[in-house]
N, C-alpha and C positions, 0 to 999 in steps of 0.2 A: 504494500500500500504506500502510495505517495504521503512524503512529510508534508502536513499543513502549512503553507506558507507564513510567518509572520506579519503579522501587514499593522499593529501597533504603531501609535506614532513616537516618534523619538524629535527629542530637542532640536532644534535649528541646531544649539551650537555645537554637536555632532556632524563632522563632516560637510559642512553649510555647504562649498563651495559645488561638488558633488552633486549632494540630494537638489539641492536649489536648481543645478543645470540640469537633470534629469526632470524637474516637477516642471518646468516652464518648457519645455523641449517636447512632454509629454501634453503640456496643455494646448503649447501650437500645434500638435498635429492633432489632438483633437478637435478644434476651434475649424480647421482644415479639411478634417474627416465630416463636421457637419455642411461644411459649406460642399464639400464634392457631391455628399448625396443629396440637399434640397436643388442642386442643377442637373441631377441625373433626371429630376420630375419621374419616377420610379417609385416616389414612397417617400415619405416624414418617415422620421424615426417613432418611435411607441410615444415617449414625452411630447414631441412635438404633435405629436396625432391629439392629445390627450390636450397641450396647449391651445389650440387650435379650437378645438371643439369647446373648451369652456369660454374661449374670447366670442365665437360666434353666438352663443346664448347671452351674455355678461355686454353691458354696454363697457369693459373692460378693453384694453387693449394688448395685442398678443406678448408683450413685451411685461408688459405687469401681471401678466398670468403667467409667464415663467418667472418671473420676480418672486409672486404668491404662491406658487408651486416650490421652489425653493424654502422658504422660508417657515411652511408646511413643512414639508420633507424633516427641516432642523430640527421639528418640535419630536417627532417620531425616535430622535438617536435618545431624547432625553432617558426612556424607558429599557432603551436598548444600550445605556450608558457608555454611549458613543462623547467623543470631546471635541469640537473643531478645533482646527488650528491652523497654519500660515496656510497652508494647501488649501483649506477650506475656501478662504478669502482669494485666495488667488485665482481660485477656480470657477469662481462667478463674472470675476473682473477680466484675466485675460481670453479665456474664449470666449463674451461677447464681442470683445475689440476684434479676435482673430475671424472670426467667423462673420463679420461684418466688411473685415478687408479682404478678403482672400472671397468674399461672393461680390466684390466692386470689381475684381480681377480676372476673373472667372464664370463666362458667360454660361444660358442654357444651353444645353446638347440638346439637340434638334434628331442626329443621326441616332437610330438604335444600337449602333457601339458604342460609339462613344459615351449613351445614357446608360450604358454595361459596365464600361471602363467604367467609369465614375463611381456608381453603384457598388460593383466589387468590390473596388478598392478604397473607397470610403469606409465601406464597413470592415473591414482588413485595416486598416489605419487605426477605424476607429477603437480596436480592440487594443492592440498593440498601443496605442496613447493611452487609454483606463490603465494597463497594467504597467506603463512604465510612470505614470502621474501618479497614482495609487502606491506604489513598489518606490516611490522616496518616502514615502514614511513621513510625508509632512504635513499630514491630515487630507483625507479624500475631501470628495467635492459632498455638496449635499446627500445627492440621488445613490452615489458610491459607498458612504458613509452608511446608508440604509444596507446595500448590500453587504458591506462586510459584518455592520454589526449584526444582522438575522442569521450570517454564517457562522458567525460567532455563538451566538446564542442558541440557535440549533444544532450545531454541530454541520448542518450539510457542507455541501461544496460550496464555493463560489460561483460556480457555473451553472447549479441547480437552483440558487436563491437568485443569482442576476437573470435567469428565464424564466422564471415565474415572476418576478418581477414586471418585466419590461411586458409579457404577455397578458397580465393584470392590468396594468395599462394601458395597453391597446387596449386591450375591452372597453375598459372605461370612456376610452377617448374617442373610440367608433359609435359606441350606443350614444353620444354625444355630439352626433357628426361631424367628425376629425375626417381627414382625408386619409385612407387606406389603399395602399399600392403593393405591388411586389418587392418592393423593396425595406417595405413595414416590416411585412413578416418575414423575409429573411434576416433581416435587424434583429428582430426579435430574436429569434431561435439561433441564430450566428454567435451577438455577441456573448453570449454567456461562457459558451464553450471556447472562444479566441482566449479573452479574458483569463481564464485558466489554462488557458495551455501557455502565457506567456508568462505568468506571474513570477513562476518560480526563476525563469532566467534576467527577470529584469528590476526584482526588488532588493533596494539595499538591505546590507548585510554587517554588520562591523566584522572587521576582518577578527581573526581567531590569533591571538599574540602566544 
């Protein structure tokens, strides 16, 4: 049986310069992996599905419904004595900026490859950024913080509590008419299992003296 990953947060002033380049390296290509799939037009991700459909009922707007869904999500770690920390923070603030430049950069795909290319490797990015953003140990992001702490508390995997997750809210977000594409549900069901298959090669460690 595979060892459980540590995924606990640790001090900034352990190894700052490291975990710091790893957490923000991990948040660009997240912030990057959103903006690839909303131009594939293929599919929102489950959160966005979920965004989406509460702004369309909500004289709210979609930007304060991810605000409001964050800050929800916070309240959740309390019982699951989850802690934010600099990750946390960081994780709200740099992938709106990225994910705001990188789709001014970055037109719709029109061709059915290219809204493939995109698609695939969006969600393939997007895994690999959760586990190396996650894997500095400088506090997950809201939505990530839910998943470790339910793995924590239950015992399961991480790959089985981020897809129940993420498919929990698609439900949500559909019975709420969010926009559901092929790309949703390969989201869904994708990322749980990347996530776990990357964690263990890309979370810090203090080396063994």
């Amino acid at each position: 049986m595979r060892t459980p990953v540590e995924l606990s947060p640790v001090p900034l002033s352990t190894a700052p310069a490291t975990r710091l380049t790893r957490l923000f390296l991990g948040l660009i290509c997240y912030g990057t992996s959103m903006a690839m799939m909303t131009r594939s037009g293929l599919g929102l991700n489950p959160w966005d599905v979920l965004h989406e459909g509460v702004a369309d009922r909500t004289p709210l707007t979609f930007g304060t419904v991810t605000a409001l869904t964050a800050a929800l999500v916070l309240l959740l770690w309390i019982p699951l004595r989850q802690r934010p920390g600099f990750g946390t923070v960081a994780n709200v603030v740099v992938i709106a900026v990225v994910v705001d430049v990188v789709r001014l950069l970055l037109p719709d795909a029109h061709q059915l490859v290219w809204q493939v290319v995109l698609l695939l490797g969006g969600v393939v990015l997007n895994g690999v950024a959760t586990a190396v953003y996650v894997g500095a140990r400088l506090g997950p992001g809201p939505r990530d913080g839910l998943m470790t702490g339910l793995s924590a508390r239950t015992g399961r995997s991480v790959r089985s509590v981020r897809t129940a997750i993420e498919l929990t809210v698609l439900a949500t977000g559909w019975l709420l008419g969010g926009t559901v594409g092929v790309g949703t549900v390969l989201y869904a069901l994708a990322i749980g299992p990347l996530t776990q298959l990357f964690l263990p090669y890309v979370t810090w460690a203090p080396r063994n003296r």
